[in-house]
C-alpha positions as CSV (number, residue, x, y, z in Angstrom):
1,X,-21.5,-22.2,-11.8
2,X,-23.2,-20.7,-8.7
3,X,-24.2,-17.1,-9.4
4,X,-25.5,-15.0,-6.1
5,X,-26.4,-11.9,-5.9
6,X,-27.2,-11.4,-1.8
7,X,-29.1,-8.4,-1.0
8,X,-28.5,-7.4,2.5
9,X,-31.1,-8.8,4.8
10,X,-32.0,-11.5,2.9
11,X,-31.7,-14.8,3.9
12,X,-29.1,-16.7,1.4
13,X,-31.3,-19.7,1.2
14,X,-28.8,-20.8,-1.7
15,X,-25.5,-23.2,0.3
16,X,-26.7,-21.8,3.4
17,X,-24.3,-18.8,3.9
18,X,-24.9,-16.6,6.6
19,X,-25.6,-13.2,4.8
20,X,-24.0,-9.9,4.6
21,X,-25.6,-7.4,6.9
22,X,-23.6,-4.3,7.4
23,X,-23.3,-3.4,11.4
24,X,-25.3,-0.7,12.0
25,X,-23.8,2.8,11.3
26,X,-21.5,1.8,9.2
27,X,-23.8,0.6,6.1
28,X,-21.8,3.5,3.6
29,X,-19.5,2.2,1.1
30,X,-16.5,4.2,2.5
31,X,-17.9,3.8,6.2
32,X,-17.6,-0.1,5.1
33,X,-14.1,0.6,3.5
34,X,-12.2,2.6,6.0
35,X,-14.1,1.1,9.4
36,X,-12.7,-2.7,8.2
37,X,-8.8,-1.3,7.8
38,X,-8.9,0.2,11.1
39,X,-10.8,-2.7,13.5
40,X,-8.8,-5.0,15.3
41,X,-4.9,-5.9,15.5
42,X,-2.5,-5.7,12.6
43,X,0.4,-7.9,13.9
44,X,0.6,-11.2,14.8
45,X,1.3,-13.0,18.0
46,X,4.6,-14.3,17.3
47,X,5.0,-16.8,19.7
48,X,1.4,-18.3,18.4
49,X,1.9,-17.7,14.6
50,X,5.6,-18.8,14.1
51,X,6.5,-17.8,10.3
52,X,9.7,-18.2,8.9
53,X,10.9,-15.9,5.8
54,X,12.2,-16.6,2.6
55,X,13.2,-14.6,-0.8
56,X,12.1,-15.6,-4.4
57,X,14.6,-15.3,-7.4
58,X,12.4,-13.8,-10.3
59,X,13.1,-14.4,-13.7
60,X,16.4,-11.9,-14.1
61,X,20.0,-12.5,-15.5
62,X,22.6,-14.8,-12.9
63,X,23.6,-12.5,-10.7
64,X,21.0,-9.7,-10.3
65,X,19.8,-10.9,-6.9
66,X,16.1,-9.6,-7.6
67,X,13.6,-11.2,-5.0
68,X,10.5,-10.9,-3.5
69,X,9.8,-11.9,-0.2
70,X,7.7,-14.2,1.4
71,X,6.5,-14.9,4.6
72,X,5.4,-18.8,5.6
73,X,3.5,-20.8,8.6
74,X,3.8,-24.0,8.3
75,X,1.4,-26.6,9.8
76,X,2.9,-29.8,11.6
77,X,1.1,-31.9,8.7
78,X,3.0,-31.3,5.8
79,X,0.4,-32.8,3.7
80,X,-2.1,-29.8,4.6
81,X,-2.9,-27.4,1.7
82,X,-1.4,-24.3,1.3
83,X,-2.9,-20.9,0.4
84,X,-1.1,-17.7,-1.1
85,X,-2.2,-14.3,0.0
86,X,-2.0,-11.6,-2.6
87,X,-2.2,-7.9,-1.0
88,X,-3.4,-5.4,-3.1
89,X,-1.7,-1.5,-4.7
90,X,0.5,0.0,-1.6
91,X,-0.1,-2.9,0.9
92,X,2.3,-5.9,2.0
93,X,2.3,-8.9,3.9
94,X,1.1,-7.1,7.0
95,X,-1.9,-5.2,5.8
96,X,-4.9,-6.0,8.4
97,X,-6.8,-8.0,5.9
98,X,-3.9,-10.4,5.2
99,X,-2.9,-10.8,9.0
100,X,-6.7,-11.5,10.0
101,X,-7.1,-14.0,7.1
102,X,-4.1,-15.8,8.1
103,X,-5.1,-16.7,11.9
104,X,-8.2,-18.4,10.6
105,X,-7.0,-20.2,8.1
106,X,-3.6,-21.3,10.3
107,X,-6.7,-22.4,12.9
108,X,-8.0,-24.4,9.7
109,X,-5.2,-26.5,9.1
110,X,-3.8,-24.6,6.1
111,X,-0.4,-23.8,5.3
112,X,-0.5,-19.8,4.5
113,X,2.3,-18.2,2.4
114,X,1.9,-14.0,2.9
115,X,3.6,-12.7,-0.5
116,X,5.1,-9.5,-0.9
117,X,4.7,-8.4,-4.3
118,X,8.1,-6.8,-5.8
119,X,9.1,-3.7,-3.9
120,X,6.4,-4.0,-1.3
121,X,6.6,-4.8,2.6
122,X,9.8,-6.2,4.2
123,X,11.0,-6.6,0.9
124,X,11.4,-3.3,-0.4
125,X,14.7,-3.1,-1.3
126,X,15.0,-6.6,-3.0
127,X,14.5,-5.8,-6.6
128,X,15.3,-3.2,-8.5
129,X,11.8,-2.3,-10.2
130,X,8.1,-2.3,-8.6
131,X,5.2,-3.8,-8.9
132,X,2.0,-3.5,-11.3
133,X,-1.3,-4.6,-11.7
134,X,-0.3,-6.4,-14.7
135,X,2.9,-8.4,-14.0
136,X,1.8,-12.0,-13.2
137,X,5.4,-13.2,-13.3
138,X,6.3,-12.6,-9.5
139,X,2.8,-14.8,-8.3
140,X,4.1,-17.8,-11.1
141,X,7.7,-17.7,-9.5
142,X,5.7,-17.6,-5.9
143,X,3.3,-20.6,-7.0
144,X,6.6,-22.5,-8.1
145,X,8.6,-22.2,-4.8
146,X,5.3,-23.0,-2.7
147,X,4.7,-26.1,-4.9
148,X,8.4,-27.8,-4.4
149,X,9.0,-26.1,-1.1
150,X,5.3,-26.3,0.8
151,X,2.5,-28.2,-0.7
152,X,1.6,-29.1,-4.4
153,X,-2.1,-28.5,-3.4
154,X,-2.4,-25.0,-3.0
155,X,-5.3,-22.0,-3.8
156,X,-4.6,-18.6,-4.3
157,X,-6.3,-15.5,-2.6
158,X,-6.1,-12.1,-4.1
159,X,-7.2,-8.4,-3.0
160,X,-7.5,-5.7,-5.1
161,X,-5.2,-5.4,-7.8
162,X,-3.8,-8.7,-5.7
163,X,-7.4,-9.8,-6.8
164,X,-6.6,-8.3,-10.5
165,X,-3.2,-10.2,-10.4
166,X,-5.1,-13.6,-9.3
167,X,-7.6,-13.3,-12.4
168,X,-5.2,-12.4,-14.8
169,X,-2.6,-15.2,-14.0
170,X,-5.2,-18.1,-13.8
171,X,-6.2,-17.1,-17.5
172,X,-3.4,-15.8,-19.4
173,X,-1.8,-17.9,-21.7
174,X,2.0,-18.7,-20.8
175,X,2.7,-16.2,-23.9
176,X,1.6,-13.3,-22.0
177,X,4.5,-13.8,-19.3
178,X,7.2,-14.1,-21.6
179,X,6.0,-10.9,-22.6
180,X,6.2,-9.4,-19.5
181,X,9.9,-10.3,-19.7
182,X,10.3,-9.1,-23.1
183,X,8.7,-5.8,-22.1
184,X,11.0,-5.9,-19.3
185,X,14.2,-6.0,-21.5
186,X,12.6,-3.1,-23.5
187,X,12.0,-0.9,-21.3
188,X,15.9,-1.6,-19.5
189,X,17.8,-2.9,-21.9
190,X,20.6,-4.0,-18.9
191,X,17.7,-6.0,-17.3
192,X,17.8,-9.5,-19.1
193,X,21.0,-9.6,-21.1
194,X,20.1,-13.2,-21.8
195,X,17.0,-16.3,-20.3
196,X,16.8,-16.8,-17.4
197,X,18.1,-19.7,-15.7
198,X,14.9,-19.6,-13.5
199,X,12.8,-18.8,-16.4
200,X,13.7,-21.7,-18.3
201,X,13.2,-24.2,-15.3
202,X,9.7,-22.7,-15.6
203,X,9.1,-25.0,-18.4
204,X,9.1,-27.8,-16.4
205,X,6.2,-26.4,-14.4
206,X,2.2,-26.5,-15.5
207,X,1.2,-22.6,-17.0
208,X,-0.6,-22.7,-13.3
209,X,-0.6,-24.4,-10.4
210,X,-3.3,-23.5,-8.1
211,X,-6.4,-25.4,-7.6
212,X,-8.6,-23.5,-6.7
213,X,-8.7,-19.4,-6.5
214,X,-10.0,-16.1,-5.0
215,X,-10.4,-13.3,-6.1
216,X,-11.8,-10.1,-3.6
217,X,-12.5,-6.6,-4.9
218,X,-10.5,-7.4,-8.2
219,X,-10.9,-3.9,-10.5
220,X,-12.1,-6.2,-13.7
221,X,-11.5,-3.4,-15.9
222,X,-8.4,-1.3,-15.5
223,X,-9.2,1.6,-17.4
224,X,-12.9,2.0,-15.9
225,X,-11.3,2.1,-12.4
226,X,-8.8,4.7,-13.3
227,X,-11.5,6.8,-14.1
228,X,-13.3,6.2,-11.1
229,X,-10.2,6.8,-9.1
230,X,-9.3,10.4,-10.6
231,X,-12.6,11.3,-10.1
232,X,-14.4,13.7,-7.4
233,X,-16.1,11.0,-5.4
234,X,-12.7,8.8,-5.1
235,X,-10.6,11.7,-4.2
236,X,-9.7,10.8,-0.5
237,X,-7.9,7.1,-2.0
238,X,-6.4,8.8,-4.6
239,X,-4.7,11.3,-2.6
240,X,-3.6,8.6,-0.4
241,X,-2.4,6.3,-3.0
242,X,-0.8,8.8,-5.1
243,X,1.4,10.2,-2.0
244,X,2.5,6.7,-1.2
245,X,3.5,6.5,-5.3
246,X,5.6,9.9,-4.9
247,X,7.5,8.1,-2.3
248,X,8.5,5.4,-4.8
249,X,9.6,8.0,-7.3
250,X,11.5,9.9,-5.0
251,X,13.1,6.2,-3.6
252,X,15.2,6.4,-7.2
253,X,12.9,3.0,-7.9
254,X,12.2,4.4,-11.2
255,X,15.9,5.7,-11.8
256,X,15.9,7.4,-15.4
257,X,12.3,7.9,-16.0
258,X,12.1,10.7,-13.1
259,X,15.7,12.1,-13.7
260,X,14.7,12.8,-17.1
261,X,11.4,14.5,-16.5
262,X,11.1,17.9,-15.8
263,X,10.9,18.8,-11.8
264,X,7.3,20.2,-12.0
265,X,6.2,16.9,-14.0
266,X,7.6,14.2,-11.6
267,X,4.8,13.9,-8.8
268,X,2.2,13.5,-10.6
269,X,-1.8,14.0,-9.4
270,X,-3.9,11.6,-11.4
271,X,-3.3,8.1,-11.6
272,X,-4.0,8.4,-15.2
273,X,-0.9,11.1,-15.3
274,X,1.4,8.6,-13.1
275,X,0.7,5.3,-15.4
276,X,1.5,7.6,-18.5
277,X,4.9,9.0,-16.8
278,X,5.8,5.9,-14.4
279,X,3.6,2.6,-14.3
280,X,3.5,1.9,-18.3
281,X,7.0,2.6,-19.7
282,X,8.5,1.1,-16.5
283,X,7.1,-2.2,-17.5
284,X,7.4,-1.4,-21.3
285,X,4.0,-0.9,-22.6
286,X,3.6,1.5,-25.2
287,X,1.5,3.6,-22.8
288,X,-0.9,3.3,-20.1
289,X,-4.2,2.6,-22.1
290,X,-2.1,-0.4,-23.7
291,X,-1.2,-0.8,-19.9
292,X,-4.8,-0.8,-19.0
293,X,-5.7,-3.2,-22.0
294,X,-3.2,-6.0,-21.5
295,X,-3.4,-5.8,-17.7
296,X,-6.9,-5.8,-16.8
297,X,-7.9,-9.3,-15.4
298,X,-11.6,-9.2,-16.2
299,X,-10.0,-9.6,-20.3
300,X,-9.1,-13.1,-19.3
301,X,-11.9,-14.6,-17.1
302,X,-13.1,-16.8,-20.2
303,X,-9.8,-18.5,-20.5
304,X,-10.2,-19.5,-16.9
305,X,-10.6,-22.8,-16.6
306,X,-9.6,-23.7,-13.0
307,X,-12.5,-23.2,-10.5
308,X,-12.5,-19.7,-8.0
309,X,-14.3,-17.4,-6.5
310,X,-15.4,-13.9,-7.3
311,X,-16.5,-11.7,-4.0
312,X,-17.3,-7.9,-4.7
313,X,-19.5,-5.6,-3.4
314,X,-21.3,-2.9,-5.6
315,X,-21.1,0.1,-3.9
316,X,-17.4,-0.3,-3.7
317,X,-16.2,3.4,-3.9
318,X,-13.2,2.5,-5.8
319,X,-14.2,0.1,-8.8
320,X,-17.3,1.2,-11.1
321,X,-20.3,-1.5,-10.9
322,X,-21.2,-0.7,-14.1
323,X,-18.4,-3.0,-16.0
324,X,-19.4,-6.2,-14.1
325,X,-23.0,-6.0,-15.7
326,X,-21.5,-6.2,-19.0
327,X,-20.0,-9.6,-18.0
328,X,-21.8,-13.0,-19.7
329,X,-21.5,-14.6,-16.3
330,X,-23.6,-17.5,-17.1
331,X,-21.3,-18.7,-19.7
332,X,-18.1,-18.7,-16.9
333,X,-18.7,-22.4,-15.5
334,X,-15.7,-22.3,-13.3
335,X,-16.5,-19.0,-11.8
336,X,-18.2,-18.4,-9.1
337,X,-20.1,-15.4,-8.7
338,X,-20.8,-14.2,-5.0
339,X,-21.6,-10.2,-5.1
340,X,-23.1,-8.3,-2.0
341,X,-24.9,-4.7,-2.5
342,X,-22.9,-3.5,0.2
343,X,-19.9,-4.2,1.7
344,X,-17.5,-1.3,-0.1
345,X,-14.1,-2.2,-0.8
346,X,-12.2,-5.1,1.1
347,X,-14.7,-4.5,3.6
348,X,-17.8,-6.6,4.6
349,X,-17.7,-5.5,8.4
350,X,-21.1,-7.0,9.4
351,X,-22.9,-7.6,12.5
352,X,-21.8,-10.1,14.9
353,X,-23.0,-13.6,14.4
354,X,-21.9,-16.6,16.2
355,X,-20.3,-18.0,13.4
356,X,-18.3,-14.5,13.0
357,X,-17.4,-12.9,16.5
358,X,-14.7,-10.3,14.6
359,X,-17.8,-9.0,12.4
360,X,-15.3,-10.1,9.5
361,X,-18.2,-11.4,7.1
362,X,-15.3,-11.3,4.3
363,X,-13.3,-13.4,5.8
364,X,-15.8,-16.1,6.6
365,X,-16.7,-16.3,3.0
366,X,-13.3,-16.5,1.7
367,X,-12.8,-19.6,4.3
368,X,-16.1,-21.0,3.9
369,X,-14.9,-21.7,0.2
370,X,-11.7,-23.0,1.0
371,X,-13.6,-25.4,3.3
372,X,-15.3,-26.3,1.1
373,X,-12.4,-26.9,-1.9
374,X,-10.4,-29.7,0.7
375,X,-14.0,-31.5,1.8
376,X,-14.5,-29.6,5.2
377,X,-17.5,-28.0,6.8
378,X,-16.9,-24.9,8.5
């Protein structure tokens, strides 16, 4: 295990990564966090960056046409390794982080699969419930149709609670999905009348396929970022988030858990408040600390046994530092440990180097790791 902890302006004399050093004037956790989001292009050139689209079945009764979408580039070399990108809570396959990732690795040699999670993007209006931070079985059906469609060698890359998602689903044991089903069926009983087909074709598959994994800005513990989140210093994200979560209610995506609340109780203003009404029971968890509990990806990073990457920064303004001190690192071979002082959330926009002329430091690490999982030098 390689455990860094790179203090900006330090040489990292450890693999010889170029450091983190935040451009100047934008050194602040949510200069760092907003400044990243809004540099550069968010769309591809589509004559350059050719993707074609295809939908998922999830594991639902014949017949219920729920998908999620996913967008593909192939490379001419259909040997190459593929890697899925995970977006994290509100985004889709064309959040600026996803798109910028995806021209450097496509210049790599890389297959890359962007994944909508369910509800999200393009693929909105393909399934009949959302998405969580908790519900791994969309990324296992995604992992299946990249490994017989694309490339058996394949890594996945997660954001945020795409990050959370990624943790979780390289350490859970295959119990824990068909629990997600089962919760599923509890909380709408018309949901899964009976298995799914496509769930028991998942038998045939290995519990998980990547080979390697990453995970950036993951919220290790659920229930520590929700209090971070419905608190003072987080209030400009929450206010943002939870508007884009009133839009889903008022969508009819959670059909009778809003029609049977009162008016005045159906938009909430705390996540806490919306998990309780919305997130948990959708899902069937008894309530959004169990949600919290079961979900929260840093509860299986000793199970993880496939190698990855962990990149956080410690001023991020969303996720509390003070859980990932409590973490027996040392004892997590597979897991490496990479985490910057600064850098905020998804962020990392540094100075320029020659090596990074976009001032993307994130994405350099990310693909200096990937690089480094098939045998090239970056």
């Amino acid at each position: 295990m390689i455990h860094r902890w790179i203090a900006p302006g330090n040489e990292d004399v450890d693999g010889g990564l170029i450091p983190f050093r935040p451009v100047s004037g934008v050194r602040g956790p949510h200069a760092q966090t907003i400044a990243t989001h809004l540099l550069g292009r968010a769309t591809f050139n589509s004559k350059k960056f050719k993707s074609d689209l295809y939908t998922v079945a999830l594991p639902s009764p014949e017949g219920s046409m729920d998908r999620i979408l996913l967008k593909i580039h192939r490379q001419k070399a259909r040997e190459a390794p593929a890697v899925i990108l995970v977006h994290g809570m509100e985004g889709s396959s064309e959040s600026v982080y996803i798109i910028k990732l995806t021209e450097k690795l496509l210049s790599r040699g890389f297959h890359v699969v962007r994944m909508n999670l369910r509800q999200c993007g393009d693929g909105r209006d393909m399934a009949r419930m959302t998405y969580n931070a908790a519900m791994t079985v969309d990324l296992h059906a995604a992992c299946i149709f990249v490994h017989e469609n694309l490339s058996e060698k394949m890594a996945l890359v997660g954001y945020s609670l795409g990050g959370n998602l990624t943790l979780k689903y390289m350490g859970e044991p295959g119990t824990e999905r068909a629990r997600q089903i089962r919760n599923l069926r509890r909380a709408q009983p018309d949901y899964l009348e009976r298995e799914s087909p496509l769930r028991r074709r998942w038998k045939d598959f290995p519990l998980r396929l990547p080979e390697r994994w990453v995970a950036v800005s993951a919220p290790l513990d659920l229930k520590a970022t929700q209090v971070r989140m419905d608190s003072e210093r987080a209030r400009i994200y929450r206010e943002a988030f939870l508007e884009e979560f009133k839009l889903r209610v008022d969508s009819g995506v959670y059909g009778e858990l809003a029609r049977n609340l009162p008016a005045a109780h159906r938009r909430p203003d705390t996540f806490y408040r919306f998990d309780t009404l919305y997130t948990a029971p959708a899902a069937g968890y008894l309530g959004a600390e169990h949600y919290y509990e079961v979900g929260s990806g840093g509860t299986y990073l000793s199970r993880i046994k496939t190698p990855g990457l962990l990149l956080h920064a410690l001023d991020d303004p969303m996720i509390p530092h003070e859980p990932i001190h409590e973490i027996p690192w040392s004892q997590y071979k597979d897991i490496e440990v990479h985490f910057t002082l600064n850098g905020g959330h998804v962020g990392w926009l540094g100075r320029k180097h020659p090596e990074i002329p976009d001032r993307r430091w994130m994405d350099y690490r990310i693909e200096t790791y990937l690089l480094d999982w098939i045998g090239r030098k970056s």
